[in-house]
N, C-alpha and C positions, 0 to 999 in steps of 0.2 A: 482357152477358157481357164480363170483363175476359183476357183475354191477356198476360202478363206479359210485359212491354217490345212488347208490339204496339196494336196500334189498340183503342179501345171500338168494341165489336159489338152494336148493339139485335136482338134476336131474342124471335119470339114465343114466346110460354108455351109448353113442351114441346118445343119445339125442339129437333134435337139435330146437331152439328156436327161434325165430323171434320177436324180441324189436322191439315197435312202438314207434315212437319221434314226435314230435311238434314242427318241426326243420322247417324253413319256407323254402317254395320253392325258388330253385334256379335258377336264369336265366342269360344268356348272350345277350345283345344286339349288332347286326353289325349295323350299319348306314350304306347305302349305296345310289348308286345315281343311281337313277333308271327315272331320268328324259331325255327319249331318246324316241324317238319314238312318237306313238300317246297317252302315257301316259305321264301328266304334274305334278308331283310329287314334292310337296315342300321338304319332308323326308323321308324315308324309312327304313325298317330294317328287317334282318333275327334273328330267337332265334336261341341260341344253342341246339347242342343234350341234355341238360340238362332237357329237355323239355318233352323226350320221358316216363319216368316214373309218368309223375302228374297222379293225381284220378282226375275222372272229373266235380268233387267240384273245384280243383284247377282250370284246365283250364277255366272252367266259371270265374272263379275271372279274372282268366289272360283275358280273351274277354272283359268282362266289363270294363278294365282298358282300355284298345286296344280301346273300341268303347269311353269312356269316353273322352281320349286324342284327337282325332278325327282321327283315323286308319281306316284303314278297310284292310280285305285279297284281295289280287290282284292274281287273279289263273293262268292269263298267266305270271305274273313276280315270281311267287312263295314269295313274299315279303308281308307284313303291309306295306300300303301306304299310309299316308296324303298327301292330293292334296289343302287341303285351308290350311291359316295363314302362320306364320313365321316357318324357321326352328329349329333356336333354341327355340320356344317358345313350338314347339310339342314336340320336343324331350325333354323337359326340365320338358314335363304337363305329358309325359306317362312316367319320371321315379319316378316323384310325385307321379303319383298314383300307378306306383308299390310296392314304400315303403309305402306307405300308406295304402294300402291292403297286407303288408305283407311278400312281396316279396324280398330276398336277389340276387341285381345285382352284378353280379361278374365281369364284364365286360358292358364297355357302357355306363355309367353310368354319363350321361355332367352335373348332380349337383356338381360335385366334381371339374370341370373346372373352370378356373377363367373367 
């Protein structure tokens, strides 16, 4: 078995291997507007299904960005909600800290906006 840019591996017929990578987690951010009702929401956001395979060393990372930015889980909107500051200013502190901690946005991503 060959590895690209790693060692040859002789392994018997059938064999089957499992490569661990250092590959940073991946995530999608929706924005959306969840300011209806008796929730006052300056910004909001759903993850993607990309979400469903972390260890949950990752998702503490991903919570402390969440709580750092000023988020919280909202369980009747199924959404992360900040409800104080600016909008662009939260969206802009939680993709801070998710590159900061590691995180590749594959979507969502309003540092890249002018």
């Amino acid at each position: 078995m060959s590895i690209p840019g790693g060692p040859q591996v002789a392994l018997p017929s059938g064999s089957r291997v499992a490569i661990m990578t250092n590959k940073s987690p991946i995530i999608g951010l929706d924005w959306r507007d969840e300011n209806y009702g008796p929730v006052h929401a300056v910004t909001a956001f759903h993850t993607s299904s990309d979400t469903i395979d972390w260890s949950d060393r990752i998702r503490a990372r991903f919570w402390a960005c969440v709580k750092r930015a000023g988020f919280a889980f909202h369980d009747g909107r199924c959404a992360y909600i900040a409800t104080t500051g600016e909008q662009a200013a939260r969206e802009k502190a939680l993709c801070d800290e998710l590159a900061n901690a590691g995180f590749q946005i594959i979507r969502g991503d309003v540092r890249a906006l002018p």
